[in-house]
SEVEXTI-866712 format. One line per 2 residues: their letters; for each residue y, z, x of N, C-alpha, C. Coordinates in pm, whole numbers, plus 50000, padded with zeros to 5 digits. Example, Ala and Ser with C-alpha at 12.3 -4.5 7.8 and 13.67 -1.06 7.14 Angstrom:
AS> 49431:50780:51319:49550:50780:51230:49670:50780:51320 | 49775:50708:51285:49894:50714:51367:50003:50787:51290
***
This chain:
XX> 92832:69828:80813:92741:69786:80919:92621:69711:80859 | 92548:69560:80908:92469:69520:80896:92362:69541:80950
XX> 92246:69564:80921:92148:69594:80995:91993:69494:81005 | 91994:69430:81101:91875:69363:81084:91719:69454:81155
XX> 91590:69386:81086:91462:69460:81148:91405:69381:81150 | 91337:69402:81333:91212:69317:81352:91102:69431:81345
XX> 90953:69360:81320:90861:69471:81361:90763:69436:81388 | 90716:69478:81461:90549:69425:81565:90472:69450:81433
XX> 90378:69352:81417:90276:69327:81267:90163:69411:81333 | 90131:69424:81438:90012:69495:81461:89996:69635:81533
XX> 90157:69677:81531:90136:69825:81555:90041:69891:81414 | 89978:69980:81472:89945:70079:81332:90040:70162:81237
XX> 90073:70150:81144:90115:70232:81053:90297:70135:81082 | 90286:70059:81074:90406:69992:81097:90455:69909:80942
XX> 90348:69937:80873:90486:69842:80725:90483:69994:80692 | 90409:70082:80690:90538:70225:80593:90613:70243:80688
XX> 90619:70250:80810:90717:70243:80913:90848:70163:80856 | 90824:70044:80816:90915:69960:80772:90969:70008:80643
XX> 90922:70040:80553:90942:70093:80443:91021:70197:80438 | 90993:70340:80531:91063:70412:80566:91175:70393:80571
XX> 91227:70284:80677:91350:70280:80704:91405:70195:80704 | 91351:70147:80589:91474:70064:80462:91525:70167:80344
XX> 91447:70259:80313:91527:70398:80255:91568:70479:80295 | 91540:70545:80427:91678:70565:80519:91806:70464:80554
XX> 91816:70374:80525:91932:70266:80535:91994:70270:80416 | 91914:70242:80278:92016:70250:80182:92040:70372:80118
XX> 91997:70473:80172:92050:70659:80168:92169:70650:80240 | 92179:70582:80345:92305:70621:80428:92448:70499:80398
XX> 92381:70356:80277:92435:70285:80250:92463:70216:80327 | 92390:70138:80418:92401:70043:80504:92319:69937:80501
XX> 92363:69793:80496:92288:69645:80416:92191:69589:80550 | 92002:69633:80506:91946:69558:80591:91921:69451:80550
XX> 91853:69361:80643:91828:69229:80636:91661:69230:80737 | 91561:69221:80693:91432:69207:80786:91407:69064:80855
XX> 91360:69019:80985:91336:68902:80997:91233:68835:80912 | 91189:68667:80883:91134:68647:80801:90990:68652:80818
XX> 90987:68624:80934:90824:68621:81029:90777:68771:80993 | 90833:68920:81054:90813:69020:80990:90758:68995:80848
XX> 90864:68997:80781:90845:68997:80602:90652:68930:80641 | 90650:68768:80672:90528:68711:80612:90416:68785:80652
XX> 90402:68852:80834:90320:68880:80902:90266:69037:80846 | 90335:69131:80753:90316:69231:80691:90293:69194:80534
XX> 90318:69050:80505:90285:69037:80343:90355:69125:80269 | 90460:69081:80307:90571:69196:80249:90668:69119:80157
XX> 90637:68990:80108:90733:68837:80073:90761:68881:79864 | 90641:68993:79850:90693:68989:79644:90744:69120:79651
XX> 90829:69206:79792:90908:69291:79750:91061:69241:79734 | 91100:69108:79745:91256:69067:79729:91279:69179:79819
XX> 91284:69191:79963:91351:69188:80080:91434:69130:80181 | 91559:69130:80188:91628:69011:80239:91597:68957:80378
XX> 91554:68837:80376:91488:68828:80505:91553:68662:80577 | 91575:68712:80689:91665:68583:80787:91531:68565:80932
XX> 91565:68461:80953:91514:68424:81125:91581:68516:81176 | 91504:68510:81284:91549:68597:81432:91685:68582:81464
XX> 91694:68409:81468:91835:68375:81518:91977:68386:81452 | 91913:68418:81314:92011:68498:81217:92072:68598:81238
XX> 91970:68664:81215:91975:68810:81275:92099:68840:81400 | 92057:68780:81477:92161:68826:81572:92295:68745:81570
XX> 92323:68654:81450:92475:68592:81465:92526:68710:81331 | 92444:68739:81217:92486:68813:81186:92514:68974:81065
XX> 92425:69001:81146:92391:69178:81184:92467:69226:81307 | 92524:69387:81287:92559:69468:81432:92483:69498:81462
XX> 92381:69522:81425:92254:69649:81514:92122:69584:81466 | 92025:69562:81581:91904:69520:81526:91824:69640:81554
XX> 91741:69657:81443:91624:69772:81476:91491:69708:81499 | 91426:69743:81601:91314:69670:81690:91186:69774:81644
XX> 91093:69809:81574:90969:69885:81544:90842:69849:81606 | 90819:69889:81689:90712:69880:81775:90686:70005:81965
XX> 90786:69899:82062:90729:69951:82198:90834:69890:82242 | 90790:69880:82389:90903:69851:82458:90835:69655:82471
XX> 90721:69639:82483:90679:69518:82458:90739:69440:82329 | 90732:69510:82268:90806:69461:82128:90965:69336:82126
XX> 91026:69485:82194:91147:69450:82260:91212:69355:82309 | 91051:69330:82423:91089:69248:82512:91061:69096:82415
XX> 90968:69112:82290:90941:68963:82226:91052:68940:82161 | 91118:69068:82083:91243:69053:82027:91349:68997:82086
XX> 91379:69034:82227:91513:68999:82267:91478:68822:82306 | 91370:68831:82333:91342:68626:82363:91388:68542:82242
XX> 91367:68595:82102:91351:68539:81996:91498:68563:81933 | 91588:68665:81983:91703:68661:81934:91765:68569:82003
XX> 91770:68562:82094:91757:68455:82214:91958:68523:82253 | 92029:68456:82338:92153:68477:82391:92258:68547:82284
XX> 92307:68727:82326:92371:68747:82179:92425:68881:82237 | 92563:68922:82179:92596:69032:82166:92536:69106:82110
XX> 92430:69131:82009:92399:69235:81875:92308:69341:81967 | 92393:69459:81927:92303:69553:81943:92149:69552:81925
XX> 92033:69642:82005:91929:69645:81995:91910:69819:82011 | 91859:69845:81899:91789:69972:81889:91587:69975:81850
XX> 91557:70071:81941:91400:69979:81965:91326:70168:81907 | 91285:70151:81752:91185:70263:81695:91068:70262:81786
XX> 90979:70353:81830:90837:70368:81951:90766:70413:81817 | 90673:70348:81805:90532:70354:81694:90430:70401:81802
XX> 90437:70413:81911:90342:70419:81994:90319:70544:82097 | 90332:70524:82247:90345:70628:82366:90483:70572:82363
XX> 90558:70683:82441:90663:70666:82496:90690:70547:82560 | 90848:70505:82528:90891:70389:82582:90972:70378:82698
XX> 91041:70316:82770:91152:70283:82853:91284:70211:82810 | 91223:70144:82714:91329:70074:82610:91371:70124:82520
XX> 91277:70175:82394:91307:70209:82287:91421:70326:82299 | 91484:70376:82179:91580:70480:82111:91565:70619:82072
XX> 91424:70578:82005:91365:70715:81963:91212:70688:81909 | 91160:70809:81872:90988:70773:81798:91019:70766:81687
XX> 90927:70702:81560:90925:70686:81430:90975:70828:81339 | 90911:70922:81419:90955:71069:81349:91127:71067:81347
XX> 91151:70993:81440:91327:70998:81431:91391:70903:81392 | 91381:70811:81247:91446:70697:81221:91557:70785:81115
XX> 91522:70911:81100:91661:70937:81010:91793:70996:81103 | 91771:71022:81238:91873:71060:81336:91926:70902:81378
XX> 91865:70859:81445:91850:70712:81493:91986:70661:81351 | 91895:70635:81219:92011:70592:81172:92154:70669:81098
XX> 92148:70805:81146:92265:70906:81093:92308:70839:81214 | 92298:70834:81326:92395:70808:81480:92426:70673:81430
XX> 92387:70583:81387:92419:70447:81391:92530:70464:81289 | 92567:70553:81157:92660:70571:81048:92731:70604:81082
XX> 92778:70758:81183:92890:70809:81209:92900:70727:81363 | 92889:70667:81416:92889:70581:81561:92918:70640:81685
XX> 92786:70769:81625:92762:70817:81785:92699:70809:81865 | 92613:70716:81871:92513:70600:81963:92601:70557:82059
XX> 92564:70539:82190:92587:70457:82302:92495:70316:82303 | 92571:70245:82356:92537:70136:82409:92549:70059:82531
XX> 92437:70070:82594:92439:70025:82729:92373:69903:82806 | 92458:69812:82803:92416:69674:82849:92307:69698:82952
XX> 92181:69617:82959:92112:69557:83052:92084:69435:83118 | 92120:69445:83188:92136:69273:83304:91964:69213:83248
XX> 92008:69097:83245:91954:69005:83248:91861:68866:83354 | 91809:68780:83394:91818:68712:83456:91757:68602:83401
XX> 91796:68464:83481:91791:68328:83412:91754:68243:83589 | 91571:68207:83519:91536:68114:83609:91551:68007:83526
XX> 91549:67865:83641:91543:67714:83633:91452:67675:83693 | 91373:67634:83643:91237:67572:83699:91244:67403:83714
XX> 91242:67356:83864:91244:67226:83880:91149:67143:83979 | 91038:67067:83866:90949:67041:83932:90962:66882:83996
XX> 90883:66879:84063:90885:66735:84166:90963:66574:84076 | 90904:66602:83962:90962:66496:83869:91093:66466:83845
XX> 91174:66590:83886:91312:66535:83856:91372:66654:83737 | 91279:66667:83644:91304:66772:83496:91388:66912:83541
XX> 91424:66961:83462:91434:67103:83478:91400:67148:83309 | 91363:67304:83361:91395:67402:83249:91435:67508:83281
XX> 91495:67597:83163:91573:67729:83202:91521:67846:83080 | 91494:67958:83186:91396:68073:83117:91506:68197:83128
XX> 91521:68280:83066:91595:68402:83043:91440:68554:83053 | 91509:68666:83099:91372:68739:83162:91437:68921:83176
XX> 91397:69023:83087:91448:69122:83038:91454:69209:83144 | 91261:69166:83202:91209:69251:83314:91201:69162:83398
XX> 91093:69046:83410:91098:69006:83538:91055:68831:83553 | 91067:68822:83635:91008:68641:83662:90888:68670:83787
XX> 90736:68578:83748:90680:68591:83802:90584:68502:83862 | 90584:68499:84013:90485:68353:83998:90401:68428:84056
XX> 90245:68355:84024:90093:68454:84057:90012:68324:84089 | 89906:68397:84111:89783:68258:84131:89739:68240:84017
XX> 89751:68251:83889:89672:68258:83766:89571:68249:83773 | 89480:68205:83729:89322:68240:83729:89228:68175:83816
XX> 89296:68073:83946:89208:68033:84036:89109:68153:84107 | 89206:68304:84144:89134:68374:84240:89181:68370:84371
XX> 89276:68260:84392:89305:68196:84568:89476:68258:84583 | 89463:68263:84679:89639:68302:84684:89725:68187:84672
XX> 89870:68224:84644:89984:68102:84687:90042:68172:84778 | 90105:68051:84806:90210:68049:84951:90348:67989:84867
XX> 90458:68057:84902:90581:68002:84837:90668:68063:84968 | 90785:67977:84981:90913:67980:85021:91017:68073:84984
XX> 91042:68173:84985:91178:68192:84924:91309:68225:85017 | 91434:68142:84959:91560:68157:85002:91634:68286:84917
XX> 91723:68303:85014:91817:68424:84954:91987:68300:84987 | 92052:68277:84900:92177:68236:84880:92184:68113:84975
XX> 92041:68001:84992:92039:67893:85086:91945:67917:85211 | 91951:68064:85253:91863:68125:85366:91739:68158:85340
XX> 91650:68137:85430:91527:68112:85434:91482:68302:85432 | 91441:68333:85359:91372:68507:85343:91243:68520:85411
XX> 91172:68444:85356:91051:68476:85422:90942:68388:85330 | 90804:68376:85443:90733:68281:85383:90569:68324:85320
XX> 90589:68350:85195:90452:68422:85201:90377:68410:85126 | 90252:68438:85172:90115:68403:85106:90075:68562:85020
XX> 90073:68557:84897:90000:68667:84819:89924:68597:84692 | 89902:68711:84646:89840:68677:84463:89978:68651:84424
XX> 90097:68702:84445:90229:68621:84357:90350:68705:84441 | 90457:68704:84325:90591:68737:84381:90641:68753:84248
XX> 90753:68874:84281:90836:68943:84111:90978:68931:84188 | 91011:68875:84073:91205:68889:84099:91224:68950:83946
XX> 91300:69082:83939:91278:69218:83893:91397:69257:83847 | 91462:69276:83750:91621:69336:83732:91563:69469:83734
XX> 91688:69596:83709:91670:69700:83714:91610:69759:83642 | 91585:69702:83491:91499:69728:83372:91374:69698:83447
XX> 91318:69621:83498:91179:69555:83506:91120:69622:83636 | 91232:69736:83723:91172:69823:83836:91105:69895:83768
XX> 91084:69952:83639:90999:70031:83589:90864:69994:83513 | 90858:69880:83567:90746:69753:83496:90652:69735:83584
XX> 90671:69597:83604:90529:69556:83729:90562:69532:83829 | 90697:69519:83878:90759:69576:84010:90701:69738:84048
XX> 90692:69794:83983:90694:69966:84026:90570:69923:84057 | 90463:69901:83969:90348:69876:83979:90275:69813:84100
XX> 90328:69695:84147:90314:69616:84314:90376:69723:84395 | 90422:69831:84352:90484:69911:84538:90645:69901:84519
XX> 90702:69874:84467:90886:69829:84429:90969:69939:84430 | 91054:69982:84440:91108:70091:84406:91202:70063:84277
XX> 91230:70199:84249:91271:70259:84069:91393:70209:84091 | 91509:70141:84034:91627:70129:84000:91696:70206:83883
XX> 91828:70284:83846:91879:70304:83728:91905:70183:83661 | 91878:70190:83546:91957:70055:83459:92081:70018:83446
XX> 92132:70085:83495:92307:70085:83526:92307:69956:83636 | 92266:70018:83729:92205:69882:83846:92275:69763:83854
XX> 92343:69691:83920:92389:69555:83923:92279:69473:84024 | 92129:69492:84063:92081:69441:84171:91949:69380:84092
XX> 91951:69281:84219:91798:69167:84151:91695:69259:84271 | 91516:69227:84251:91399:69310:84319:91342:69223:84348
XX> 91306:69185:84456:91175:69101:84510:91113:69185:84538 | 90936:69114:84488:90830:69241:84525:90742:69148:84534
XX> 90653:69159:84669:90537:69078:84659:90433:69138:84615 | 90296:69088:84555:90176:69089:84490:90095:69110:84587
XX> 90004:69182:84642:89920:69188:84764:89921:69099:84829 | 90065:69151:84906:90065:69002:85040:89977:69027:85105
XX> 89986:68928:85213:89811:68875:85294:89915:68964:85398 | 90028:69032:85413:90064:69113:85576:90163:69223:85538
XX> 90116:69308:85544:90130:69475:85544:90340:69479:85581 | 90378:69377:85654:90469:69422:85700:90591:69343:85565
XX> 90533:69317:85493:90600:69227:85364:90627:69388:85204 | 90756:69414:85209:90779:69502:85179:90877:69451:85029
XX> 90893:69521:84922:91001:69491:84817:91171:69463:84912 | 91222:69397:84829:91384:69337:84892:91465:69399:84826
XX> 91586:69473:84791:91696:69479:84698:91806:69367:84723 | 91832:69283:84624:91947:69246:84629:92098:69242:84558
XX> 92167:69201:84591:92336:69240:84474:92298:69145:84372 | 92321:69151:84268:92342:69084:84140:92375:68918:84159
XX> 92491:68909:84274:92528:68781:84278:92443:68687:84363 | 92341:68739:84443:92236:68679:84483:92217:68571:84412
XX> 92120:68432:84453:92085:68355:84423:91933:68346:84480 | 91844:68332:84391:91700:68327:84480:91614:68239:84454
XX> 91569:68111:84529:91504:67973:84548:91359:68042:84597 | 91263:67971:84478:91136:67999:84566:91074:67865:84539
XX> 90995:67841:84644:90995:67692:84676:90800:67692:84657 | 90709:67660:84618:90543:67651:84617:90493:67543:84733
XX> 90435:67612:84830:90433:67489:84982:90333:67452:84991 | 90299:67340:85044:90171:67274:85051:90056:67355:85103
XX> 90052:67493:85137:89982:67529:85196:89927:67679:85095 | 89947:67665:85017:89902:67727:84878:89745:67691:84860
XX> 89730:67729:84796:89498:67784:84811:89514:67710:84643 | 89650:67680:84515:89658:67685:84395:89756:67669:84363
XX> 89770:67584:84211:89906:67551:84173:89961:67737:84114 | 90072:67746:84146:90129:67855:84123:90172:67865:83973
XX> 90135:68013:83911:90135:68033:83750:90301:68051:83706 | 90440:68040:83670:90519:68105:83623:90546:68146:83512
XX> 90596:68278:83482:90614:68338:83385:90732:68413:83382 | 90780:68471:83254:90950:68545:83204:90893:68657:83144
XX> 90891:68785:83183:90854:68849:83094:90694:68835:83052 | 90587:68810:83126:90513:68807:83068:90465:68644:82972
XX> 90575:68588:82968:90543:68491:82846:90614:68310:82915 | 90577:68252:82845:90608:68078:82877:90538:68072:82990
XX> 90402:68090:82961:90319:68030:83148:90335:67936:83182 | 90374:67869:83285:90405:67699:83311:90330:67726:83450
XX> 90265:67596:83497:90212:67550:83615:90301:67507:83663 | 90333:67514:83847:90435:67485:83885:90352:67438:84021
XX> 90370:67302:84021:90299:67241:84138:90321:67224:84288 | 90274:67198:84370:90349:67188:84522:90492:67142:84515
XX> 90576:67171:84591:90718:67105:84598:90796:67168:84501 | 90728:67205:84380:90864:67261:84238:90887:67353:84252
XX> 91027:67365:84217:91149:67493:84299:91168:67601:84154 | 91200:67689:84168:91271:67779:84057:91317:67863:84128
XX> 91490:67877:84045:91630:67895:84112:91626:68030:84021 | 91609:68160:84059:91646:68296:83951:91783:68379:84036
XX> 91864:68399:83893:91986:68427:83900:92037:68503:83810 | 92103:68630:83820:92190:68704:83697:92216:68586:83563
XX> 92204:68636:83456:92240:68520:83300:92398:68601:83284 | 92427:68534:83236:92549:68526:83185:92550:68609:83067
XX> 92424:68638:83005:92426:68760:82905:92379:68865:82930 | 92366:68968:82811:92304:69100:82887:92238:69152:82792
XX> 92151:69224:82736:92035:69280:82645:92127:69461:82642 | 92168:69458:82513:92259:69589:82445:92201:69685:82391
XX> 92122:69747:82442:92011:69876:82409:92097:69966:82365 | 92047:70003:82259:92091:70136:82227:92018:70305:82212
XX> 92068:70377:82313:92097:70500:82295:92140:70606:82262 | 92078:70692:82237:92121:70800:82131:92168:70906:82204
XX> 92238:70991:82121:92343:71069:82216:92299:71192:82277 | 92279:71228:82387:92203:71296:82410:92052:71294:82481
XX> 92034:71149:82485:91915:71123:82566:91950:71023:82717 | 91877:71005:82772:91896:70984:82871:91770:70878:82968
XX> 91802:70745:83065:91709:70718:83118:91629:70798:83214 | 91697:70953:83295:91625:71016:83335:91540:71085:83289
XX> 91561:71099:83176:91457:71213:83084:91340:71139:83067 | 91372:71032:83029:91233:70952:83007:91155:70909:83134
XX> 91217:70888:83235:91150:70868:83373:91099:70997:83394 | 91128:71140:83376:91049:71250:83375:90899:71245:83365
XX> 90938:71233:83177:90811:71190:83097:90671:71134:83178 | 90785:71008:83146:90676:70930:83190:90612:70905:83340
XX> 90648:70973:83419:90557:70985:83550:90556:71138:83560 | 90572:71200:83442:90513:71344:83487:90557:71400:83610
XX> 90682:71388:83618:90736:71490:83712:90790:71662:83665 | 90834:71694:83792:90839:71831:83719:90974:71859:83615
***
């Protein structure tokens, strides 16, 4: 088994983190490879550590180990960009939604990865196209969610959105989330959304403090198609974002088309844990 590592440079205590478990890897005899950005961003370049791009990494390594959060994750899986390779995500931090296990557990984490008793459980994906008045397009991939907001005017937008050609509804808020089942536990939950399992085959519309009470989150099937259109009657050019990241201005008239991707983000879990356990946790239920 190959093993590649990314690692957030500014968690705390994250290069002995790294260190760690590169001698848990070659205890158990298994060939890592660190990304190279890692290596420079920890000044880690006069230990002769084998170190590849991101995009390496995932053509070829089986298992990537992610050291950080679940944010981490989410920078990792952009930068591996479209890929079968496993993702196993170490928590340096509070509890995650993504991650595998905490740092205290990188020697279970990688005993499960040796004898291959880890699960692996695909997470849907989604892939907007952003097409503005000019004619252009671009295409964004999104772990948790796609989001258009007012960015920093203060004023609301007004956008359009279709469901599969049909007109949904027309509304004025601070923004709008189209949400896979991973990203119901994000900033969908957060606007009012409801929780999905990650198992889930369904896309989430959630509006941002709509301007009318009777504007509620949507579920839809996976094969949905969802057009949101920015209408002249917007207060501001509308902000879009993937995850948090690639802010683009998206002006009156420019459309973005979000839709299931054709790939899927391969988290790995350890045997014995569970996404309910951690939904426990983390909202402190009983």
């Amino acid at each position: 088994m190959k093993v590649g590592i990314i690692a957030n440079p500014f968690k705390d205590g994250v290069s002995s983190a790294l260190l760690k478990l590169l001698e848990i890897l070659e205890s158990h005899k298994l060939d890592a490879t660190v990304e190279d950005e890692t290596i420079s961003a920890l000044d880690l370049t006069k230990r002769n550590i084998p170190e590849l791009p991101a995009k390496q990494l995932a053509k070829q390594c089986d298992v990537v180990i992610v050291l950080g959060g679940d944010g981490t994750i989410l920078d990792a899986a952009h930068r591996l960009g479209p890929t079968d390779v496993a993702v196993a995500g170490v928590n340096l931090g509070h509890l995650g939604f993504l991650t595998s296990c905490k740092d205290t557990e990188m020697e279970l984490l990688v005993s499960s990865l040796a004898a291959n008793t880890h699960h692996v459980v695909p997470r849907m994906l989604l892939k907007a196209t952003i097409k503005p008045t000019d004619g252009s397009s671009a295409e964004f991939f999104a772990v948790n969610e796609i989001t258009l907001t007012r960015g920093q005017t203060g004023r609301i937008v007004a956008m359009d959105a279709f469901i599969d050609g049909d007109l949904l509804n027309h509304y004025r808020a601070d923004g709008l989330i189209v949400a896979t089942p991973t990203g119901s536990t994000a900033y969908s939950l957060a606007a009012g959304g409801p929780l999905l399992s990650p198992r889930a085959e369904n896309i989430v519309i959630t509006p941002i403090c709509p301007h009318s009470l009777s504007n509620r989150s949507l579920v839809l099937t996976d094969r949905s198609v969802v057009e949101l259109k920015s209408v002249d009657d917007s207060e501001a050019p509308t902000l879009f974002s993937a995850d948090g990241r690639c802010p683009l201005e998206v002006r009156h008239g420019g459309k973005i088309i979000v839709e299931k991707a054709d790939h899927k983000l391969n988290l790995i879990r350890l045997e014995g844990r569970s996404f309910f356990s951690t939904l426990r946790q983390k909202l402190h239920w009983g």
